[in-house]
C-alpha positions as CSV (number, residue, x, y, z in Angstrom):
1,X,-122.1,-22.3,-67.0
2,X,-122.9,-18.6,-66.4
3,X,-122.4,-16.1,-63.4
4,X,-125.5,-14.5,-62.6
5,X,-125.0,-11.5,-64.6
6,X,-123.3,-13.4,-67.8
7,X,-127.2,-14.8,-68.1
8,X,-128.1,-12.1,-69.8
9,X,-126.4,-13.7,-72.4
10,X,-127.8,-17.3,-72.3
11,X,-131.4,-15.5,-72.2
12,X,-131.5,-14.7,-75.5
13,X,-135.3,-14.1,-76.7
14,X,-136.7,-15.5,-73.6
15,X,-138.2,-13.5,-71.2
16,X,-140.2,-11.0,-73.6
17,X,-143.8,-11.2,-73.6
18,X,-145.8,-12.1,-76.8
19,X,-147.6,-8.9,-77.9
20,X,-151.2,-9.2,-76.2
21,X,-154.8,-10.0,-77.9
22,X,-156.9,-8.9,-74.9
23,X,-156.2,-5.7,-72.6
24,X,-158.1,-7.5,-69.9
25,X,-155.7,-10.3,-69.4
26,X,-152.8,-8.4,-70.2
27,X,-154.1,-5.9,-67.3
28,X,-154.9,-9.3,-65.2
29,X,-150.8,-10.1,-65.6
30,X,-151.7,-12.9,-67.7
31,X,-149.1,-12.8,-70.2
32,X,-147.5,-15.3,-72.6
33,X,-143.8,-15.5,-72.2
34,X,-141.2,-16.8,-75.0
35,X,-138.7,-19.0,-73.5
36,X,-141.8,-20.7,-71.5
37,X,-144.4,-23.0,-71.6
38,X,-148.1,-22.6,-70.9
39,X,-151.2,-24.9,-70.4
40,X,-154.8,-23.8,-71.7
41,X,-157.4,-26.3,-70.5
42,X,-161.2,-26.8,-70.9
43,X,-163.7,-29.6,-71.4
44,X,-164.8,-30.1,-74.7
45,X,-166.5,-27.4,-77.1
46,X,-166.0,-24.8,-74.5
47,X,-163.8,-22.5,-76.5
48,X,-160.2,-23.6,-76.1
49,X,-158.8,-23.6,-80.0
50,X,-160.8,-20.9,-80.6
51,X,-159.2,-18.8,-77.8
52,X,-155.9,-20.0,-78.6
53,X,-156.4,-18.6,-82.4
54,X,-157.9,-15.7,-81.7
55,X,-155.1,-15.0,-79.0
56,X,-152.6,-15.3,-82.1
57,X,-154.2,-13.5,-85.2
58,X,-156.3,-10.5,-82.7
59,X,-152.5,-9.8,-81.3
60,X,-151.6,-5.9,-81.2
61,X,-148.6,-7.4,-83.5
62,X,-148.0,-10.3,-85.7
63,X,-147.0,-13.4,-83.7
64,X,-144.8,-15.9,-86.1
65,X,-146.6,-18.9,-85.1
66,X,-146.0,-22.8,-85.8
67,X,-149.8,-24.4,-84.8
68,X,-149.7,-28.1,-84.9
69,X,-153.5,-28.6,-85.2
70,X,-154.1,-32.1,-84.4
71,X,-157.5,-31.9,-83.1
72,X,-159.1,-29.6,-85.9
73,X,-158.9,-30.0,-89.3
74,X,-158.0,-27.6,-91.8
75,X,-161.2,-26.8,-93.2
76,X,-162.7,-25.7,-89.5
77,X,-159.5,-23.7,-88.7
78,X,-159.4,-22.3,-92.0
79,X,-163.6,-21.1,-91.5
80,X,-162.8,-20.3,-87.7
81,X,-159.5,-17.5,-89.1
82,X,-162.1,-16.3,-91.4
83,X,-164.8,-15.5,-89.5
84,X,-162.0,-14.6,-86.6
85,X,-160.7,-12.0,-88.7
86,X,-163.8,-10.8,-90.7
87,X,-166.5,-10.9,-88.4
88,X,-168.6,-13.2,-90.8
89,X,-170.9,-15.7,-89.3
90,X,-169.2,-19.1,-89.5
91,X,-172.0,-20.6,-91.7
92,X,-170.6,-18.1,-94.2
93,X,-167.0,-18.7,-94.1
94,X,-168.1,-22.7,-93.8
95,X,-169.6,-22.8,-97.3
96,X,-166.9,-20.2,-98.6
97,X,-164.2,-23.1,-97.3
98,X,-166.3,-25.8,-99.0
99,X,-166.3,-23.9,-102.3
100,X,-163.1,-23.7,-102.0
101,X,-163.3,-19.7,-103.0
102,X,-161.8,-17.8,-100.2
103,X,-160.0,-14.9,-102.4
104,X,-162.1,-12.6,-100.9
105,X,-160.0,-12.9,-97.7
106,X,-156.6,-14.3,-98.6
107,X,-155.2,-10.9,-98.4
108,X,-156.5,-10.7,-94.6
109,X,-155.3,-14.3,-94.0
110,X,-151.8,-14.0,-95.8
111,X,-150.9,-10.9,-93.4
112,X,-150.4,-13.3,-90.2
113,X,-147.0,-15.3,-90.3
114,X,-148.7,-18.5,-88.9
115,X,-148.1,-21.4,-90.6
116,X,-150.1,-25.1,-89.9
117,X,-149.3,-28.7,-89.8
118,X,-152.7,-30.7,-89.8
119,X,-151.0,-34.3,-88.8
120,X,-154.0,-36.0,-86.2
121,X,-151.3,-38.1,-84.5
122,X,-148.0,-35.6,-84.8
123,X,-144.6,-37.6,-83.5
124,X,-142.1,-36.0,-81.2
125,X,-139.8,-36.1,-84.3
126,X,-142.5,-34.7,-86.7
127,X,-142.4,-31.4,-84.6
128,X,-139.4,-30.8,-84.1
129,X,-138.6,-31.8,-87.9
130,X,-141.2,-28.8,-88.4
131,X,-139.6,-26.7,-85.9
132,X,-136.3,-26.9,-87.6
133,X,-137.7,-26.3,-91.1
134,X,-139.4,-22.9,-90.0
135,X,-135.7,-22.1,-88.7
136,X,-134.0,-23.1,-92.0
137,X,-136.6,-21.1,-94.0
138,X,-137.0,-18.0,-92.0
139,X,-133.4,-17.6,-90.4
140,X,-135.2,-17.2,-86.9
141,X,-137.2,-19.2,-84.7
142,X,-140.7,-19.3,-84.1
143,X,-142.0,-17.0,-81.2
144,X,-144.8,-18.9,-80.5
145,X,-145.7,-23.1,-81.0
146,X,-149.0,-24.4,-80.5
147,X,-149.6,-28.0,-79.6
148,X,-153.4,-28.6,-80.0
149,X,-153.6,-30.7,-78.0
150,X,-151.0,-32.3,-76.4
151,X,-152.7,-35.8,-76.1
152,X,-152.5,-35.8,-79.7
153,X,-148.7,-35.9,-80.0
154,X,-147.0,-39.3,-79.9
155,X,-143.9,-40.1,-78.1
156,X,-144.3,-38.5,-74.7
157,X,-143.4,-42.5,-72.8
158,X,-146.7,-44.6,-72.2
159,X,-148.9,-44.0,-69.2
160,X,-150.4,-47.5,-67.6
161,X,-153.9,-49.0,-66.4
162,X,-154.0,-46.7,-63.0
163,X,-152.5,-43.8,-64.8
164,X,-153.0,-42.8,-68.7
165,X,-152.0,-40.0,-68.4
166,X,-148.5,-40.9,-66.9
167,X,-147.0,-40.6,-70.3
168,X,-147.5,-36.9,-70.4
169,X,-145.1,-35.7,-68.2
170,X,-142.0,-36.6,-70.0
171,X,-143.8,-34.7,-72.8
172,X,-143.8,-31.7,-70.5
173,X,-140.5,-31.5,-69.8
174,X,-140.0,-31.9,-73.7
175,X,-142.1,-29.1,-74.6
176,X,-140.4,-26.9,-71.8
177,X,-137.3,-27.6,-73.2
178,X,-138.2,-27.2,-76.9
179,X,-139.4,-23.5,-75.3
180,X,-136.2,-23.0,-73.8
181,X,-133.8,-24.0,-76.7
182,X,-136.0,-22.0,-79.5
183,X,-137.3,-19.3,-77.2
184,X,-140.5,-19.9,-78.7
185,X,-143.8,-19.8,-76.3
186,X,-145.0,-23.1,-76.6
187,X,-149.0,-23.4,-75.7
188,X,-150.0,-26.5,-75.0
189,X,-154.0,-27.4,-75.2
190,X,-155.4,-29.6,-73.0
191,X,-158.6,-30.9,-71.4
192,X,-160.4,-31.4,-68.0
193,X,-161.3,-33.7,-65.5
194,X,-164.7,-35.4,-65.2
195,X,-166.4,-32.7,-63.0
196,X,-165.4,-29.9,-64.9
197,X,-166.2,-31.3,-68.7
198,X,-169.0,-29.3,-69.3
199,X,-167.4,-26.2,-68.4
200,X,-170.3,-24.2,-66.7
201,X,-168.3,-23.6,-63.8
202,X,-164.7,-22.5,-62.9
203,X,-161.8,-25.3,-63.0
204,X,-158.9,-25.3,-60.4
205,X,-155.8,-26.3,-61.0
206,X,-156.8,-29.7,-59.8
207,X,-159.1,-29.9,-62.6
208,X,-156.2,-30.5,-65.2
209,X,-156.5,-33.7,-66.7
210,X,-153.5,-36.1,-65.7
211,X,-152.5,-33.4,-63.3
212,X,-149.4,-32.2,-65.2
213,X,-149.1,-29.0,-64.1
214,X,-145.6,-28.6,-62.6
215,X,-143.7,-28.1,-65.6
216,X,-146.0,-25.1,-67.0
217,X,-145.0,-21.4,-66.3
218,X,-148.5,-20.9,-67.1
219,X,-151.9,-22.7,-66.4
220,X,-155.0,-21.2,-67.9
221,X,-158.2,-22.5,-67.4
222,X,-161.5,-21.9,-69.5
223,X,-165.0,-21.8,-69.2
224,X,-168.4,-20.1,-69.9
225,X,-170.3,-18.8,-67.0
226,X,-173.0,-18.2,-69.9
227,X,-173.4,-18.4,-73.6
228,X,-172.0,-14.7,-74.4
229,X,-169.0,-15.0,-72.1
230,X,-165.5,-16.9,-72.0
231,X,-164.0,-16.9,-68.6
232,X,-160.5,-17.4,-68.4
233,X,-158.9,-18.2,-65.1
234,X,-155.5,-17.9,-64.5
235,X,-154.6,-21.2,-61.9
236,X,-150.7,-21.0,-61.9
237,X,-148.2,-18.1,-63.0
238,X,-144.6,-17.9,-62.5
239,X,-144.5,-14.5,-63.8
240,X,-147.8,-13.0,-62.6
241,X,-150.6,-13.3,-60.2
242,X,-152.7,-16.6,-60.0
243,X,-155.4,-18.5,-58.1
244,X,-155.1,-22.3,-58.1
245,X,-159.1,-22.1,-57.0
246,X,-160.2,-21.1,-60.5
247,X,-162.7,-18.7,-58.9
248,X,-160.5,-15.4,-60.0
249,X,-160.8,-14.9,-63.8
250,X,-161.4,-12.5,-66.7
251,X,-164.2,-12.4,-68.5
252,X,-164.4,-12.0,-72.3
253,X,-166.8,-11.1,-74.9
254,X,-167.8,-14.6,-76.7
255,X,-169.9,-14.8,-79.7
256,X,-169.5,-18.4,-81.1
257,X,-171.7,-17.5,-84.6
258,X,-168.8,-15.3,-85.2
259,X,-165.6,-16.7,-83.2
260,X,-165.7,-12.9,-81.9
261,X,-163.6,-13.3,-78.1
262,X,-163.6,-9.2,-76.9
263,X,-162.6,-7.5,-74.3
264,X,-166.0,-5.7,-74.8
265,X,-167.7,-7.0,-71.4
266,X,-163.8,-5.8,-70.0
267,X,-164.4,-7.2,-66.4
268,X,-162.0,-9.0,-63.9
269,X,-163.5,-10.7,-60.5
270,X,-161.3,-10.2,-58.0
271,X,-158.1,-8.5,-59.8
């Protein structure tokens, strides 16, 4: 047990913000905390992996990163970071991938500390298993795990006929306390309800799948008001400003060819 000020000590790494990929959110409050977990959710295609890996290789700094990419495979992640960092249309960094001739830009990917486990169906244990070797080979703890996406990983408790989804909560707290004991940011990826699938329009916070919000610090919802643009709309924040309606977001620069997400249309609605 500690007094109130004797927590400084239990606090550890927790508390300090990731260092920031786009100005606007940052300027928004949208910030991602070590020490806590976050939700990013959008239907299908709309952007969400992309976001999450541009958030981590466009970062002012290197972020040492664990991704646990379940529901893309190496060769797209692999041509997304190129094109990501090189500004390459994806057909190009596609058939550089399929070549398998990427020296060109091994230098460029080599600089981020992110490393990738590619398992579909990853087991509670298999993370953490992960989790632990990063510690043993580095000395430190990630400061930032990404679970893409959460539906993938196995072991959460199983949901039942009237709710599916059930199961996901215990995996919540999990994650929450995976980010609390490695002060890691753990993102978890997730997707939408019916309505919001095609992700045209802004989602609430009701519009999280399975409706497992309460154990998140952060909730951020996705989606593209037109083909140029990535809205990102920030439903629930412990440490910042929110609106569970959706209808408050930031706008960002999208150029799927390229994987480009920029502050470049730099707009907020509302903030």
């Amino acid at each position: 047990m500690y007094t109130l000020s004797q927590s400084i000590r239990a606090k550890g790494d927790s508390g300090n913000p990731l260092p920031p990929a786009f100005k606007s959110m940052d300027k928004a409050g949208t910030r991602y905390i070590r020490g806590q977990l976050s939700l990013t959710v959008a239907g299908g295609g709309t952007g969400k992996s992309a976001f999450m890996l541009s958030r981590i290789l466009k970062a002012e700094t290197p972020i040492p990163t664990i991704y646990f990419s379940a529901d893309s495979s190496a060769d797209i992640q692999l041509s997304r970071a190129i094109s990501i960092l090189t500004k390459i249309d994806m057909t190009e960094s596609m058939a550089a991938v399929r070549r398998n001739d990427i020296r060109a830009y091994a230098p460029l990917l080599d600089g981020h500390p992110v490393r990738f486990d590619y398992a579909a169906s990853p087991t509670i244990d298999d993370v953490e298993t992960t989790v632990n070797a990063w510690y043993e080979l580095f000395g430190e703890d990630a400061h930032m795990i990404v679970l893409d996406n959460i539906t993938n990983v196995r072991g959460g408790g199983a949901g039942n006929d009237e709710d599916p989804f059930q199961g996901l909560e215990p995996l919540m707290d999990w994650a929450n306390d995976m980010a609390r004991t490695t002060g890691a940011h753990v993102a978890g990826l997730h997707h939408t309800t019916g309505p919001h699938n095609d992700g045209t329009s802004p989602t609430p916070m009701s519009g999280v799948k399975g409706q497992i919000t309460r154990v998140p610090a952060l909730v951020v919802t996705l989606h593209k008001p037109d083909e140029n643009t990535l809205a990102a709309s920030t439903v629930k924040n412990r440490s910042g400003r929110s609106d569970p309606s959706g209808n408050t977001f930031v706008e960002l620069g999208f150029d799927g060819s390229t994987m480009q997400i920029t502050d470049d249309n730099f707009s907020t609605v509302s903030y």
